[in-house]
Backbone bond lengths (Angstrom), bond angles and torsions (degrees), N, CA, C in turn:
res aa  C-N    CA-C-N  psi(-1)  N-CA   C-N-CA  omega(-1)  CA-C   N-CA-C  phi
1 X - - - 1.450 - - 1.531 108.79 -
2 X 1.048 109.43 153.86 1.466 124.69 -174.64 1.337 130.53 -131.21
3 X 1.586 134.58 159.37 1.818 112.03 -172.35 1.456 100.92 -137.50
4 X 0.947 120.48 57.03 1.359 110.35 168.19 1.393 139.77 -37.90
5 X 1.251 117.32 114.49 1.307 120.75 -179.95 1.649 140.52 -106.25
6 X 1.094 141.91 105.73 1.516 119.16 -158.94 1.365 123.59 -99.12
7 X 1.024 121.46 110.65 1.617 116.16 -163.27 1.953 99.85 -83.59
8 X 1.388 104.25 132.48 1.579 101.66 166.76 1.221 149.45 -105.25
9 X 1.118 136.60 114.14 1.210 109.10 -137.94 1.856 114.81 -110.58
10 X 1.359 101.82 10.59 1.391 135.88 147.79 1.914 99.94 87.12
11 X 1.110 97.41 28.81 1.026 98.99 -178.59 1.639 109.85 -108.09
12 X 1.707 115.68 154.36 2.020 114.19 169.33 1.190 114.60 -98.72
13 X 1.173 132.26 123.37 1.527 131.14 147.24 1.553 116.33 15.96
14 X 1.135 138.88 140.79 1.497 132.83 157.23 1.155 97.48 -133.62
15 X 1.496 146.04 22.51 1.557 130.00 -176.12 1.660 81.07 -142.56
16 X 1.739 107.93 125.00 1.448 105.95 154.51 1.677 121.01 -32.34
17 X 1.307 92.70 159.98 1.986 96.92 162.74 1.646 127.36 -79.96
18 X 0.868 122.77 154.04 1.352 122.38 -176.32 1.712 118.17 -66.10
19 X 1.412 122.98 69.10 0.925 106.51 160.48 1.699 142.01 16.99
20 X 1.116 119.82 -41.72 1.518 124.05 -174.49 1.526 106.32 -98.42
21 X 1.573 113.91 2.60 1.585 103.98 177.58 1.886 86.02 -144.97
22 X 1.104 96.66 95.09 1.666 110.38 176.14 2.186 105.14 -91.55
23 X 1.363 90.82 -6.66 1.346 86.45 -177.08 1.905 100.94 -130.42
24 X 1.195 71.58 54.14 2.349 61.01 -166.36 1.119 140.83 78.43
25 X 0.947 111.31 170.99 1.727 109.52 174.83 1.925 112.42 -128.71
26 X 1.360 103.08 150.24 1.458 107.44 -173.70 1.401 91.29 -124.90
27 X 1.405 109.73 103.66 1.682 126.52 155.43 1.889 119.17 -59.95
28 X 1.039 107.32 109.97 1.543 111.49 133.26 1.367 134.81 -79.28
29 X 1.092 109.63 115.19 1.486 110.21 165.82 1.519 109.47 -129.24
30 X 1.378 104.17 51.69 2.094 93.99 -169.99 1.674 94.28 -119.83
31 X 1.302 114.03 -1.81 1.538 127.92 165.94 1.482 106.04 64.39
32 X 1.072 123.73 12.57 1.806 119.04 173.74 1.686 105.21 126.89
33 X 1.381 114.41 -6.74 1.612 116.94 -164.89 1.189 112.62 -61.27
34 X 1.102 137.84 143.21 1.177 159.15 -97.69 1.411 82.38 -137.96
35 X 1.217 142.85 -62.42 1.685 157.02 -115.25 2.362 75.60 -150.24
36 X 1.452 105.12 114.66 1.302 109.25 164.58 1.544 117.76 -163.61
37 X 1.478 107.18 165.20 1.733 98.39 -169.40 2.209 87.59 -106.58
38 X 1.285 108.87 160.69 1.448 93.70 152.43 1.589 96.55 -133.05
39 X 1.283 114.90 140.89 1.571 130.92 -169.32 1.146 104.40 -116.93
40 X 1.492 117.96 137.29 1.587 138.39 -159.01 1.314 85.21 -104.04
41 X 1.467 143.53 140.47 1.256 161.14 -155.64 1.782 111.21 -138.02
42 X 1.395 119.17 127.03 1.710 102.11 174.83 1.504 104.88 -60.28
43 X 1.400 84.99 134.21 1.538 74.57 169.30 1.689 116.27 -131.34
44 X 1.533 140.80 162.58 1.902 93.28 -18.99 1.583 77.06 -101.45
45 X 1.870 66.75 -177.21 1.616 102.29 -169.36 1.574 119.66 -41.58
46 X 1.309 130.61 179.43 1.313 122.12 158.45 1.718 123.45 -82.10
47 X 1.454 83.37 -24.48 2.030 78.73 170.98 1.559 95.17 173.46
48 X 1.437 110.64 -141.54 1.920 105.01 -166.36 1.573 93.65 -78.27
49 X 1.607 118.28 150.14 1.576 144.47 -164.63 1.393 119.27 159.50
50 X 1.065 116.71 -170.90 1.085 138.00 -168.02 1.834 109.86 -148.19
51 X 1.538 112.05 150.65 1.288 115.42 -176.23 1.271 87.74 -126.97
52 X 1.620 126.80 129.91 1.203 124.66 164.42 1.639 109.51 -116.40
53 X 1.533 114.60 113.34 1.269 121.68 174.54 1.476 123.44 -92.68
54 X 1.164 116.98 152.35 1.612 117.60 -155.75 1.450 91.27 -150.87
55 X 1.644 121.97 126.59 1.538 115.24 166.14 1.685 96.95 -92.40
56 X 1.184 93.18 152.30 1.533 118.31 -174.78 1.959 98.67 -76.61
57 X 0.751 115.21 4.60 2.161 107.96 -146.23 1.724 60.90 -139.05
58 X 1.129 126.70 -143.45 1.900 145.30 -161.08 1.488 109.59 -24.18
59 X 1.424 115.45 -25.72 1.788 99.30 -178.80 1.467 108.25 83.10
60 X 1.487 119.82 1.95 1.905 124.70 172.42 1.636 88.75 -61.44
61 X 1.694 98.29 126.12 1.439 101.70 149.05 1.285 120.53 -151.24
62 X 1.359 106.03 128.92 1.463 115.39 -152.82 2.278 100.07 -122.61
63 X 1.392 96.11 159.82 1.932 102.97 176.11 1.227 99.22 -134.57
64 X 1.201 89.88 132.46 1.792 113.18 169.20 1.566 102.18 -121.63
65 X 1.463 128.17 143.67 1.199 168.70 -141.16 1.742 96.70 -115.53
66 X 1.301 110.20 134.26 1.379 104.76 -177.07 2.050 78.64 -142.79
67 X 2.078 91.07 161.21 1.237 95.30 153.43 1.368 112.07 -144.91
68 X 1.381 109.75 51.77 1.641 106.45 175.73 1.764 121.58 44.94
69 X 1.029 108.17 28.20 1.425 150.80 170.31 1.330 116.62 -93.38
70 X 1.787 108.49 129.24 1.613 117.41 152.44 1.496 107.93 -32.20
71 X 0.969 127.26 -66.10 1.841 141.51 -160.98 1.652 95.95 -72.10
72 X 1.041 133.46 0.96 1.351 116.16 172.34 1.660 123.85 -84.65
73 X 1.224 143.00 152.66 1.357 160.01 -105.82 1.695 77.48 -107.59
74 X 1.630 104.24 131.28 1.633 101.99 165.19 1.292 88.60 -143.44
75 X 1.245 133.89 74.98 1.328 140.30 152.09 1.918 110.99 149.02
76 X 1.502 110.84 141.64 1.057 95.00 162.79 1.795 113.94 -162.62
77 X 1.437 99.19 152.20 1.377 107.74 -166.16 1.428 108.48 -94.57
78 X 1.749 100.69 125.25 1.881 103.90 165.30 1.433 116.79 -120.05
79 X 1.195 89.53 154.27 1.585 98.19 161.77 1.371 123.30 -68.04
80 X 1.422 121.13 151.90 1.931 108.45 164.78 0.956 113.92 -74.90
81 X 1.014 134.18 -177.36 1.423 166.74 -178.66 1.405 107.99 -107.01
82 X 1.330 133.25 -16.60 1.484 142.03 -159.73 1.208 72.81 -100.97
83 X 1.403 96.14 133.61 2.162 118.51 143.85 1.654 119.89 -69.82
84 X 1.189 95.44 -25.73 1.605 112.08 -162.62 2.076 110.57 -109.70
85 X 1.104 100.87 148.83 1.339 91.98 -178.16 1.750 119.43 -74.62
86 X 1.166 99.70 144.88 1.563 110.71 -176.71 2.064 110.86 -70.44
C-alpha cells in the first residue's frame, strides 16, 4: 500500500506540454529491481506541485514534480527498500 500525497504549490504551467507524451509519463525509478511496487498517480496534476509517495510496508519515500500538464508523471515504478523478499 501506498499514500500519495500532492503538495501545491499554487502555481500554472507557463511552458506548453511535451508533445511526445500526450498521455503522461510512467517513471521508473526502481533501476532494474527485481522486488518493485508500480503506483497509479492522479493524473494530471492540478497545476505546479509535487507528489510525494511513501510505501506504507519499506518506508521508500520518494517526490516527483508535476506541472499540471499532459506530460506530467501518471504512474511510477519503485524499488523496495527490503533486501529480502516480501
Amino acid at each position: 500500500m501506498h499514500k500519495v500525497t500532492w503538495i501545491d504549490m499554487e502555481r500554472w504551467p507557463k511552458v506548453k506540454p511535451n508533445p511526445d507524451f500526450p498521455n503522461g509519463i510512467d517513471v521508473d525509478m526502481s533501476q532494474g529491481a527485481v522486488i518493485a511496487c508500480l503506483v497509479t498517480l492522479p493524473y494530471p496534476a492540478k497545476r505546479i506541485g509535487s507528489y510525494v509517495i511513501e510505501c506504507e510496508k519499506c518506508k521508500l519515500r520518494v517526490a516527483l514534480t508535476t506541472a499540471g500538464r499532459l506530460d506530467d508523471p501518471r504512474s511510477v515504478k519503485l524499488a523496495c527498500k527490503w533486501k529480502e523478499k516480501r
